[in-house]
C-alpha positions, -999 to +999 in steps of 0.1 A: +116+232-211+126+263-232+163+273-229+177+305-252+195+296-281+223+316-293+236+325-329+278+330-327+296+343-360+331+338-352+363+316-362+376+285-348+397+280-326+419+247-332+432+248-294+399+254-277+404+285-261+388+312-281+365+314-307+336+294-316+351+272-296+351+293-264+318+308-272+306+274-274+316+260-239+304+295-226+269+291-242+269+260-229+277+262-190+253+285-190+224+267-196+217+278-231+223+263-267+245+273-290+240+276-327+276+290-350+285+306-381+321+298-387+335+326-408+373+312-405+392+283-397+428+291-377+456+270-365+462+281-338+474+274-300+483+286-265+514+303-286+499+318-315+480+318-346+500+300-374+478+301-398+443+316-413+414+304-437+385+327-442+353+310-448+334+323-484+311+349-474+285+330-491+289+302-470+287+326-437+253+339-446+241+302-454+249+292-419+237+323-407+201+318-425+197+282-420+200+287-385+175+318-384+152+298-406+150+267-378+155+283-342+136+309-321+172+327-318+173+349-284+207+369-295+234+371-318+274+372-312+293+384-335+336+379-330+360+376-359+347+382-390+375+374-414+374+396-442+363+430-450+340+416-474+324+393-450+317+417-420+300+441-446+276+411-455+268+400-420+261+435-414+232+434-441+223+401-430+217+408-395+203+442-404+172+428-421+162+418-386+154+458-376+162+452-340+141+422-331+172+401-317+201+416-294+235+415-311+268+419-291+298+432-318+333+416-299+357+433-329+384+408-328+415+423-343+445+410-320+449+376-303+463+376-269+498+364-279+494+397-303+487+381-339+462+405-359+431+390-371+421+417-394+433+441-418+430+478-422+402+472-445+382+449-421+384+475-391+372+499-413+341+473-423+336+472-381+316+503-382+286+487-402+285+460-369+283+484-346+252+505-361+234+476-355+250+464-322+234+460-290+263+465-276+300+463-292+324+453-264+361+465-277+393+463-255+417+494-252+438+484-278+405+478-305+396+514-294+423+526-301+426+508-341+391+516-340+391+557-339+429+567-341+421+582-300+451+573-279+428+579-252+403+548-250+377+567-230+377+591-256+371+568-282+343+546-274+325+582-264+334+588-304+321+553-312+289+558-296+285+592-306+288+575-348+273+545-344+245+550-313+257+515-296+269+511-261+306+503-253+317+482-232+355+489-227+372+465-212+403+470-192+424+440-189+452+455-209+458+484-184+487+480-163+487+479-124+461+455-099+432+477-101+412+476-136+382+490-144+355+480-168+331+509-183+302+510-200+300+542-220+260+550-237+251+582-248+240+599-216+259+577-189+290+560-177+288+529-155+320+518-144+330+480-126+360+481-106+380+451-099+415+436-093+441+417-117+442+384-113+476+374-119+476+347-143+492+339-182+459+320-189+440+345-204+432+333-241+401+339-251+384+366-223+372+385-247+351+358-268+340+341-232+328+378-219+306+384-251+289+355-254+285+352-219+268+382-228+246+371-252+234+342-235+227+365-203+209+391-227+195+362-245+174+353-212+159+385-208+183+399-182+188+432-185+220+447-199+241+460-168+232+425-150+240+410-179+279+422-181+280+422-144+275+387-145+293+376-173+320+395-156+322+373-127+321+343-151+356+354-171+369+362-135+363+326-119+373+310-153+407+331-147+408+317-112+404+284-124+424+283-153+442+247-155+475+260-173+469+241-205+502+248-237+528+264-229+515+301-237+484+316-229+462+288-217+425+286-217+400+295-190+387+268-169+349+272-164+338+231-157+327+241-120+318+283-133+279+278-131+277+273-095+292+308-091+270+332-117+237+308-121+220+298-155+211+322-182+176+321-168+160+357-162+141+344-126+173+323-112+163+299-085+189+300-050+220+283-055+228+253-031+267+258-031+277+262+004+266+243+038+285+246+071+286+222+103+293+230+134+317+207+155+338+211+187+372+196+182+389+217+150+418+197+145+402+166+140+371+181+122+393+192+095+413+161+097+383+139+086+372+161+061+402+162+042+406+118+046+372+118+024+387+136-003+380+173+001+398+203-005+404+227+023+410+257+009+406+279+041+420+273+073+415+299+102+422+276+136+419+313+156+386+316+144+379+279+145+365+276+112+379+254+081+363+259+044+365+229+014+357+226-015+340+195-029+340+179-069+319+207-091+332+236-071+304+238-042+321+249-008+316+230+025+328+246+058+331+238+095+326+264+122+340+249+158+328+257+196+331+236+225+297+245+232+283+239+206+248+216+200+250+187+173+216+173+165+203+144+144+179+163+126+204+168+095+228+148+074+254+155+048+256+141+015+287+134-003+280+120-036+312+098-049+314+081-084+342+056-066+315+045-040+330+011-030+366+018-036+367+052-017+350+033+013+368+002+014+397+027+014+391+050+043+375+023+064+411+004+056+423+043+072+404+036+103+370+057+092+345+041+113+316+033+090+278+028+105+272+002+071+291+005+038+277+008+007+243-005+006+212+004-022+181+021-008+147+021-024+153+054-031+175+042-057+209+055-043+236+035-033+253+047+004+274+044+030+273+062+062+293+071+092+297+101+111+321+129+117+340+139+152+315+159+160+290+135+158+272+150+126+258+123+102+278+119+068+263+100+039+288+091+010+266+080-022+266+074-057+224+085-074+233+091-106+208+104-128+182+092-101+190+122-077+172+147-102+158+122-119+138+096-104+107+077-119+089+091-097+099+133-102+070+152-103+053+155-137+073+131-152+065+096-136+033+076-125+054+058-097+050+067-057+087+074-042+093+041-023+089+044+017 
């Protein structure tokens, strides 16, 4: 199986939330693999950057060309650069590829918390990235060290109009709920209109939106797709930022994939939602929070309750007195406390049909059903639910009867 791999230039990140070290977990939830160039080392945290150490340019272009020299590399990220010096030489570097691999230019100059990661020299330097950028994706503060214009629409139409790349500005420094994203080319202006989500834990948006980016442009998608989606994936990593440190915090983007798909051009349908329909509401939604899931809607007028299950796939019930339950279906809860979590709820009064039993499918499950009379499964497959012996193309064995 073939999977992009993707080159990112950028300096670490000691606490994990921006950086190679957010490009990595970006790249990575996504379904592609990453490859990196560090060109610095920072302490840093969710309060600030303490303290700098620019890798030798030397050593940036050797990363840079053992990496080229071994992998098939689908696109190229390119975040903080470290030195004036440094950005000039990746420039040439990546120039001697005349266009054959997408790069996306994230000019990192300010962290969040407001510390400068380059000098007056090293913004200058920028401009040699972007001649050979894909796309450069600068926030209105960048712009604005970038080209002197105190209006950022203004400049990113001078930075294209010098250097030929798109810009993507990004607006998450405006003030107000609405923000807008635009992507400014030479002859058009798309614009993405959204709402601020109100949250401190925002380290690292930029890196994650770049080389979610890449990795998207990496698979062949095109290039408004590409930041649409990658959009959507800094958006739910806000949403489920887990207020890490006690400044900015991280994203959170363990359960992101279900939401914006793989970095695969042809993406298969997503299985992340499945409703059942019951009769009694009350009690519907009572069961289904005693095995463990999260309701995160709850409409009684409407009769209809949504959770969400482990991995971030959604599970709703829709109520009528009227209406048909069949045994033509079950539900499938898979639990990695199997026996515990049924010895538990049947200890609660959860009538079970048989506890945990193995089948010669290889699962292990338990199964009893809901108010409503709809068959519910709890199991624990492992690696045998995708991956049994007998998976097509990959084992000689029949699937047991």
């Amino acid at each position: 199986m073939s999977i992009p791999v993707i080159l990112t230039i950028a300096g670490s990140d000691s606490g994990g939330g921006a950086g190679i070290q957010a490009d990595v977990r970006t790249i990575t939830m996504l379904g592609a693999h990453p490859t990196t160039a560090i060109t610095a080392i920072t302490a840093q945290n969710t309060q600030g950057v303490s303290a700098v150490h620019p890798v030798p340019a030397e050593m940036v272009i050797e990363q840079i060309d053992a990496v080229l020299a071994d992998f098939d590399v689908a696109a190229i990220k390119v975040g903080m650069t470290g030195s004036a010096f440094t950005t000039r030489a990746i420039a040439d570097r990546l120039k001697q590829l005349d266009g054959k691999i997408p790069i996306i230019v994230d000019p990192v100059m300010v962290t969040t918390s407001g510390v400068a990661l380059a000098d007056e020299a090293t913004v200058e330097a920028m401009g040699a990235l972007f001649e050979i950028a894909t796309l450069a994706t600068p926030n209105m503060p960048e712009v604005v060290s970038l080209t002197g214009e105190e209006d950022p629409i203004a400049g990113a139409l001078q930075l294209v109009g010098k250097h030929g790349s798109p810009v993507l500005l990004t607006g998450g420094h405006e003030e107000g709920e609405a923000l807008a994203d635009a992507l400014i080319e030479d002859d058009n202006i798309t614009s993405w209109q959204g709402t601020r989500i109100e949250t401190d834990d925002d380290h690292g948006t930029g890196c994650t939106l770049s080389a979610s980016i890449a990795t998207f442009i990496g698979a062949g998608i095109g290039l408004n797709e590409s930041i649409d989606r990658a959009r959507m994936y800094v958006r739910m990593g806000l949403h489920e930022a887990p207020g890490l440190g006690q400044g900015h915090g991280p994203l959170g983007l363990s359960k992101v994939r279900l939401d914006v798909g793989e970095a695969v051009k042809s993406t298969p349908p997503r299985l992340n939602q499945l409703t059942v329909t019951g009769i009694d509401y009350d009690k519907m939604v009572e069961f289904y929070k005693k095995i463990g899931l999260k309701q995160i809607i709850d409409s009684p007028d409407n009769q209809y309750a949504r959770f969400e299950t482990g991995g971030g796939a959604t599970f709703s019930v829709q109520c009528d007195p009227d209406a048909p339950t069949a045994e033509n279906f079950a539900v499938y809860f898979e639990c990695d406390d199997l026996d515990v979590r049924v010895e538990r709820l049947a200890r609660e009064g959860l009538p079970f049909e048989h506890g945990p039993r193995a089948q010669p499918w290889m699962w292990r499950e338990a199964r009893l059903r809901d108010p409503a009379g709809n068959t519910v499964f709890l199991y624990k497959a492992g690696e045998n639910r995708r991956f049994p012996p007998w998976r097509i193309g990959e084992g000689q064995e029949d699937m047991p009867g």
